[in-house]
C-alpha positions in Angstrom: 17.7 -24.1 9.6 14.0 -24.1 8.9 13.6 -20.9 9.8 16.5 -19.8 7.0 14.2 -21.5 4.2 10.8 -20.2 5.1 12.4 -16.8 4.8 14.8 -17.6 1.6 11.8 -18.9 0.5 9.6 -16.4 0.8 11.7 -13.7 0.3 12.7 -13.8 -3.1 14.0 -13.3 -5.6 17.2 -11.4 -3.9 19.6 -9.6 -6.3 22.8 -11.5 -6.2 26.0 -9.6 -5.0 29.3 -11.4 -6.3 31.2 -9.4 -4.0 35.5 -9.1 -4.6 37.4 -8.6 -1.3 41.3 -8.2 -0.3 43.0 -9.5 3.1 45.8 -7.0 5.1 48.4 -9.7 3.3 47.0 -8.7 -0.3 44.9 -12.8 -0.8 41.9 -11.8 -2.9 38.6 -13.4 -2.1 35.6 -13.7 -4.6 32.1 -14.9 -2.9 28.5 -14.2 -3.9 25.4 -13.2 -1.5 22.2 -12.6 -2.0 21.4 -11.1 1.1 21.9 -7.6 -1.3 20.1 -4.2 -2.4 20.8 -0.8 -3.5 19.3 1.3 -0.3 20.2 4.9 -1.8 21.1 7.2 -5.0 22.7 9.8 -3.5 24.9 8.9 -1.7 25.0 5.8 -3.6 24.2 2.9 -1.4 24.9 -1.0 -1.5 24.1 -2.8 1.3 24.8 -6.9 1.5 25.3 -9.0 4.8 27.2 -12.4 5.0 25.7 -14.0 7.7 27.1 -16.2 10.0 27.1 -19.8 9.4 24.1 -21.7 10.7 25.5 -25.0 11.4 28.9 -23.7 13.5 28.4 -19.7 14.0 31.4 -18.9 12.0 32.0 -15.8 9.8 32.9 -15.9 6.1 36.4 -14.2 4.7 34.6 -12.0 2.9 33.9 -9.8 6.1 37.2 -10.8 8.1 38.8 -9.0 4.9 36.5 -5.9 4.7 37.3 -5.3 8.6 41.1 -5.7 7.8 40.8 -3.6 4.1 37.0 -1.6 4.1 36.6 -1.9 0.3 34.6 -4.0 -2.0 33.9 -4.7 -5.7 30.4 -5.8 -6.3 30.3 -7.3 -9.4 26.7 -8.1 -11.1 25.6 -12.1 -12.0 24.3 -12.7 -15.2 23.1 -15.9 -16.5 26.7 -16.5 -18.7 28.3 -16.6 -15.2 25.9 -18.2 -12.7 27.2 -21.6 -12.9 30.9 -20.0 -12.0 29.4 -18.1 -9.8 27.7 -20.7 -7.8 31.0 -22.7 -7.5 32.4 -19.9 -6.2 30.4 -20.0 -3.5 32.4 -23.3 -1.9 33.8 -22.5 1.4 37.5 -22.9 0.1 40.4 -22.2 2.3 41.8 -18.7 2.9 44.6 -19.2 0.6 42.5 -20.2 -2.1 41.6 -18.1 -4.8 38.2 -18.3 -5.7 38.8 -16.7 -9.1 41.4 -19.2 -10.0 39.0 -22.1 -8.3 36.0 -20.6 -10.2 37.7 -19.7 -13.9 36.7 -15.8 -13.3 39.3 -13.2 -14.8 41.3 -10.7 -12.2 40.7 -6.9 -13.9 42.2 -4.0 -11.8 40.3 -1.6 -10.0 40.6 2.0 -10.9 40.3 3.1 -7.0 40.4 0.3 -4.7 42.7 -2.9 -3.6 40.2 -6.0 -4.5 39.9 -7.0 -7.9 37.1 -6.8 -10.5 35.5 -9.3 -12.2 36.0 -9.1 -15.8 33.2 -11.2 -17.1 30.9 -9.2 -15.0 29.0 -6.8 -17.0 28.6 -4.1 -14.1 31.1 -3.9 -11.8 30.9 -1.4 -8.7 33.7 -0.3 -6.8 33.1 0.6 -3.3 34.6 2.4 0.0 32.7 0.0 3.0 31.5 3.2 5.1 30.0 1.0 8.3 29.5 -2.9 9.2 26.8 -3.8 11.5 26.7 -6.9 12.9 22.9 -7.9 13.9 23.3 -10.4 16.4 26.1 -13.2 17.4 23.9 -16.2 17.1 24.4 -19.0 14.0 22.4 -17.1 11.5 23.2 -13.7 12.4 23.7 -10.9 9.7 26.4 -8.6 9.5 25.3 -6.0 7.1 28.1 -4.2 4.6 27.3 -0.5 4.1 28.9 0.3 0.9 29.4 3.3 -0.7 29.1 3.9 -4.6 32.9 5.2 -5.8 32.9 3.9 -10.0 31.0 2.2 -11.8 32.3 -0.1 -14.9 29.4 -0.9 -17.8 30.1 -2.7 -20.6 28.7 -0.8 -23.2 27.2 -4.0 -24.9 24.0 -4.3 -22.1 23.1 -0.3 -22.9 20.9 0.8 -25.0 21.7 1.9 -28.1 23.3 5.7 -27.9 21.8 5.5 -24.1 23.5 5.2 -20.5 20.5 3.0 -19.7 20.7 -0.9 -19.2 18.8 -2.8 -21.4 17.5 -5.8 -19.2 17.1 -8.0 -21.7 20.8 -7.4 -22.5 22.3 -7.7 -19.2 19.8 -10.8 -18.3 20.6 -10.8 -14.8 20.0 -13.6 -12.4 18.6 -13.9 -9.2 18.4 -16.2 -5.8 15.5 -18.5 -4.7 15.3 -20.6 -1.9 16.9 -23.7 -1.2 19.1 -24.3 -4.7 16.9 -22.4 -6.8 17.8 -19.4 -9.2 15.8 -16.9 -11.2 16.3 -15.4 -14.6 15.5 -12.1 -15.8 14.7 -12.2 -19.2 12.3 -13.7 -21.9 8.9 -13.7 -20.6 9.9 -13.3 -17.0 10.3 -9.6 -17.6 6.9 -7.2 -18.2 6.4 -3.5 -17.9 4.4 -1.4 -15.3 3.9 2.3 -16.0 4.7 3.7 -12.6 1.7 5.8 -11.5 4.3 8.7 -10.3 4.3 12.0 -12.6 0.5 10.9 -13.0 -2.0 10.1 -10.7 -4.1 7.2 -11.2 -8.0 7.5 -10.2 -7.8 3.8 -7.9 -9.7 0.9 -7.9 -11.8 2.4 -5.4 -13.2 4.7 -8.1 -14.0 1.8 -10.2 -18.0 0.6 -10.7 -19.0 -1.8 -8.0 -19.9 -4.0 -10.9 -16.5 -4.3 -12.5 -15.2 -4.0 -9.1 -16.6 -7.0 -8.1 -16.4 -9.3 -11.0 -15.4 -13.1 -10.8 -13.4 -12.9 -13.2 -11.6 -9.8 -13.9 -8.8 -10.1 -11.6 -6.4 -7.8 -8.8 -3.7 -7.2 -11.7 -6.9 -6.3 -14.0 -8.6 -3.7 -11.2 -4.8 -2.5 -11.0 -4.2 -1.6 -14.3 -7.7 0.1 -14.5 -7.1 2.0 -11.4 -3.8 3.3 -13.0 -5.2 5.4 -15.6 -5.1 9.2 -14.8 -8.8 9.7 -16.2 -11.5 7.3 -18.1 -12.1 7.9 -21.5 -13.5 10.1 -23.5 -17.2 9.2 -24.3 -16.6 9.1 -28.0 -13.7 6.5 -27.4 -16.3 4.2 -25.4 -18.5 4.7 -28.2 -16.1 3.9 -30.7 -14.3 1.2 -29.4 -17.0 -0.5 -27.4 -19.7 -1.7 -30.2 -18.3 -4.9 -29.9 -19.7 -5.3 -26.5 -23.1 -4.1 -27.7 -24.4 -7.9 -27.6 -22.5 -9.8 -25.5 -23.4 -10.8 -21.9 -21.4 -9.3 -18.5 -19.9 -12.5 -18.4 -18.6 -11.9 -22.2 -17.5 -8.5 -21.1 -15.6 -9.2 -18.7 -14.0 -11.8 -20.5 -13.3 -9.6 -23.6 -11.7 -6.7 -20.6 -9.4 -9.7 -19.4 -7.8 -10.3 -22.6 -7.5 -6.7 -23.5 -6.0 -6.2 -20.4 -3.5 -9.2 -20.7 -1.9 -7.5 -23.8 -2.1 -3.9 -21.9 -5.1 -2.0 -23.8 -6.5 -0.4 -20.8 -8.2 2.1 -22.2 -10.1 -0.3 -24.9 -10.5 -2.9 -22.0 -12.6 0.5 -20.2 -14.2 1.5 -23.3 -16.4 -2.3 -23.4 -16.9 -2.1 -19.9 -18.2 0.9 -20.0 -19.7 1.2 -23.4 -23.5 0.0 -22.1 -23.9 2.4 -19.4 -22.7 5.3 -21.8 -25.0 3.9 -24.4 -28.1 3.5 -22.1 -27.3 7.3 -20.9 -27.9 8.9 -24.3 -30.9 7.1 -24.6 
């Protein structure tokens, strides 16, 4: 059990996958995991594994049914259905429904057996290609490879005139450890530009002396590494004056706040602004 929350813990946060399931005598089953990623575009690929209890070594109805009937709906958790969600999670008795139990609405599929969650505001309907059970211990995964067949979106978490989720509007949640959640939205969400179509120059290529500054920190000497190229010498004269005065220490307080509200290449032009000056001297 210790072992469980170190890693639940430390792993984190997981995607949640509220995944819908239907027995060989057509009893629906609705339970949520968090054990849960996408592993592949093309083909699309889900993967989630309900362990086997800890305390007793049993398996969960969710994979007895997928071994009996291989398809899944994997519906996505957003913060208007995590409380449901969460109750659904009780270890009811086969015959129970947990979407009756839980208050969640039965929608068809288009292509498989086990229902869809209609509150959900993705739902993924899936053909289970493979399950791979990792061990027979208390504990033990057994890991669902899913295959991508339709997808359902409501329209209201897109972007406007887009097929791209807005993750604001979907506000998605995710698991912690122990009884802890996460929620993706408000200030919990920032942007990265991925350095992928451009290649940034690397911290390595960054002066020792900013480099090694006490109080610029690793997310700083990130984003300053990202850039593709430093700039021009009449931006750092421009846009660096202000450091014309002011101390390293100053400086590199100055870069830090320019660098909290992303202006990288301002944050570059102070730092760099005495060195350029001193060279056209």
């Amino acid at each position: 059990m210790q072992l469980q929350a170190l890693l639940q813990g430390a792993v984190a946060p997981r995607p949640i996958c509220f995944a819908s399931t239907i027995d060989k005598e057509g009893r629906a089953n609705l339970s949520p995991f968090s054990f849960f990623n996408i592993f592949s575009s093309n083909p699309p690929i889900l993967v989630f594994s309900p362990a086997r209890r800890v305390r007793d070594n049993t398996t969960k109805h969710t994979l007895e049914n997928v071994m009996e009937v291989p398809e899944v709906c994997i519906n996505m958790v957003n913060h208007d259905m995590v409380w449901q969600t969460s109750l659904a999670s009780t270890e009811y008795a086969k015959e129970e429904d947990e979407f009756i139990k839980a208050g969640f609405t039965k929608e068809d599929s288009k292509h498989i057996k086990p229902y869809r969650v209609k509150e959900s505001p993705v739902q993924l309907e899936c053909k289970v290609n493979q399950v791979l059970p990792l061990g027979t211990e208390g504990g033990a995964g057994n890991l669902i490879i899913c295959e991508v067949i339709y997808i359902h979106v409501n329209e209201t978490i897109l972007y406007p005139d887009t097929s791209i989720i807005d993750p604001h509007k979907i506000d998605l949640v995710s698991r912690m450890g122990g009884d802890w959640y996460c929620r993706a939205n408000g200030d919990a969400l920032f942007e990265i530009e991925k350095p992928v179509r451009n290649k940034g120059i690397g911290v390595d290529q960054i002066p020792n002396n900013i480099k090694e500054s006490t109080i610029l920190t690793g997310n700083d000497l990130g984003q300053l590494g990202n850039v593709e190229q430093l700039p021009s010498e009449e931006y750092i004269i421009e846009h660096g004056k202000v450091a014309e005065n002011k101390s390293a220490t100053e400086i590199h307080i100055m870069a830090h706040e320019l660098l909290l509200n992303r202006k990288v290449n301002e944050a570059w032009a102070i730092l760099l602004y005495r060195q350029k000056t001193k060279d056209k001297r």
